[in-house]
C-alpha positions, 0 to 999 in steps of 0.5 A: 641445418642445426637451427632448422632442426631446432625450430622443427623440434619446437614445432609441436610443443608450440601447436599445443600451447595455441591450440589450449589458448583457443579451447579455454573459456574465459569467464569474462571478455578478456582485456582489450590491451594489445601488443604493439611493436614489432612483427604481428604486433608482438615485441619491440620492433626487431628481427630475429637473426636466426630461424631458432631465436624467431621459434623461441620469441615466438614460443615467449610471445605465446606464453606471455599473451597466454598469462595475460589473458588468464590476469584478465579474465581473474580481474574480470572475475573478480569485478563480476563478484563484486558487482553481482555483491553490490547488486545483492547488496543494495537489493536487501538494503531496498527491501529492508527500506521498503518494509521499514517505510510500511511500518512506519506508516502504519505506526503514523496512521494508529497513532492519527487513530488513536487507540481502538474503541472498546464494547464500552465505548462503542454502547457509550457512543451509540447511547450518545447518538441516540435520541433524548426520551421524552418525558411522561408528561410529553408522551403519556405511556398510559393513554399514548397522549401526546403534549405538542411543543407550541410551534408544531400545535399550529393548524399546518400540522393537524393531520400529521399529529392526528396520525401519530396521536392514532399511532401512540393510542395503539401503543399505549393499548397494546404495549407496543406496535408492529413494523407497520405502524412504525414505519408510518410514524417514521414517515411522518415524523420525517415530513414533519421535520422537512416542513419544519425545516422550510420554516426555519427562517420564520421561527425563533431558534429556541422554538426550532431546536424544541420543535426538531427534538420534540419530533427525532425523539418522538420518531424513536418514542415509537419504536419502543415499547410503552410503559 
């Protein structure tokens, strides 16, 4: 009757510790790890002789199921600290390689660039590409005579020479000409050429070559003022 006594006194402090095992949210998934052996899979397998010794088994049984569970939610705890570091981690040393990878692209195609053109170079360029001016004795700002180069003196041309040699007249007449009249000097020079062009493998290269000068500059010739 003792003993019975005993284990109805440790009745209550026994639901209690259950019942704040079943109440407390683990962090993580506790572990896994069971205890075998025994009855209810708790001990080594052995019985207890009396009703008090199985109630205070039964007490340590809880105590230690209660222990392990919070060493595996901290472990748990901890691990999930680690991880989420490492993500962190290896998230800014990503961005960090990314944005060193742009850099140095942008190093690698200013360095292919080489350094930017300046106003200086740009007028130099645009002078370069430009036209050579012909001289007073090929283009007379005067009287807007034009001297032909021998090859494009030939009778295919006539009527295109006949239009700009009109064309310069006006110029030299009247210092310059309007957007009309350039625009047709431009149209003609521009047949002229494609006709040359046509005949490049009937012509000796010098002739060519002093033949296409001849006309590019005389096309840019009328765009510019006389005199």
């Amino acid at each position: 009757m003792r003993a019975l006594a005993m284990l109805f006194s440790l009745a209550v402090p026994v639901g209690a510790l259950v019942a704040y095992a079943q109440t407390t949210q683990p962090i993580t998934p506790p572990s896994k790890t069971a205890y075998v052996g025994g009855y209810g899979g708790y001990g080594p397998s052995y019985h207890s002789s009396t009703a008090a010794e199985g109630a205070m088994r039964g007490l340590g049984n809880v105590i230690r199921s209660q222990g392990q569970a919070n060493l595996d939610n901290s472990a748990a705890a901890v691990n999930y600290s680690v991880a989420r570091s490492n993500e962190i981690q290896n998230y800014q040393e990503y961005t960090s390689a990314y944005f060193d990878t742009r850099a140095a692209n942008r190093r690698a195609r200013a360095a292919e660039r080489g350094p930017r053109a300046s106003m200086e170079d740009l007028v130099r360029y645009a002078q370069a590409g430009k036209p050579q001016p012909l001289s007073p004795s090929e283009v007379d700002s005067v009287n807007g005579t034009i001297t032909w180069p021998a090859f494009l003196a030939s009778g295919e041309y006539t009527a295109s020479r006949a239009r700009l040699e009109a064309i310069f007249a006006q110029r030299a007449a009247r210092g310059g000409i309007g957007a009309d009249e350039y625009m047709q000097a431009k149209q003609v020079t521009d047949r002229m050429l494609a006709q040359l062009q046509e005949q490049v493998r009937d012509i000796p290269p010098a002739q060519y070559s002093a033949s296409k000068r001849f006309l590019q500059s005389l096309a840019y010739e009328a765009g510019q003022p006389a005199g």
